[in-house]
N, C-alpha and C positions, 0 to 999 in steps of 0.2 A: 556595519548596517546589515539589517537583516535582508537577506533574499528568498523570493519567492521560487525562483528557480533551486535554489540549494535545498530548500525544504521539499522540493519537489520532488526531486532527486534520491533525496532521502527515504520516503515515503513510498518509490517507487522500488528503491533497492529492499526496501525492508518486506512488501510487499512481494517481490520476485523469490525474496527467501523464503517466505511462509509457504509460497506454490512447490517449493521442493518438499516440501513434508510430507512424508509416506500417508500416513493416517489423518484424515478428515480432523478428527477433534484438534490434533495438532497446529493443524492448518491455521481451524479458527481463530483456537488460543492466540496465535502467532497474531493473527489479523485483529485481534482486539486490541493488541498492542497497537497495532498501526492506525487504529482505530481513533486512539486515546492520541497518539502521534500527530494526528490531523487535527487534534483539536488544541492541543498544547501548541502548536505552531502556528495557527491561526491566529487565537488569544493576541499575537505579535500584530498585526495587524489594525488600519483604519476601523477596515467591514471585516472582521472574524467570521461572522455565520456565512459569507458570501464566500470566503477562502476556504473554510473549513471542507465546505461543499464541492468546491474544485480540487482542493488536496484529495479529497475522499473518493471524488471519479477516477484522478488518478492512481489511487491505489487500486479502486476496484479493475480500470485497467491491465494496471501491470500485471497485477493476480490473474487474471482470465489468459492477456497474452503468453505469459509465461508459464502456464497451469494447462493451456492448450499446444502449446510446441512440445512439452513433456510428452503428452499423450500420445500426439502425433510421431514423435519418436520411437517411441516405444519404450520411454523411459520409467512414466507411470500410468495407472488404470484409472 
């Protein structure tokens, strides 16, 4: 059976990968995937548009937290 947590998961690791991407367009690219991600695994779903939208925060979380620790580091600019 499908889980919400595993897709969650998913979407957050794919997410944390796109924030190590040296270059911006990279980044994107990457995040359109995860984009498309949140909506394929929604689809699974009672309410799709109402998961889709919580998968989607937590992408845009992961990407921010982990896009922000970089920095922080002095990993990236």
């Amino acid at each position: 059976m499908k889980s919400y947590e595993q897709d969650r998961a998913a979407v957050r690791a794919e997410a944390e990968e796109a924030a190590h991407y040296l270059r911006h367009r990279e980044r994107m690219t990457h995040m359109e995937r995860v984009w498309e991600m949140c909506g394929t695994a929604a689809n699974g779903y009672h309410c799709p548009t109402a998961v889709a939208e919580m998968l989607v925060k937590e992408a845009v979380s992961a990407f921010l937290d982990c896009r922000t620790e970089l920095i922080l580091d002095g990993v990236a600019a």
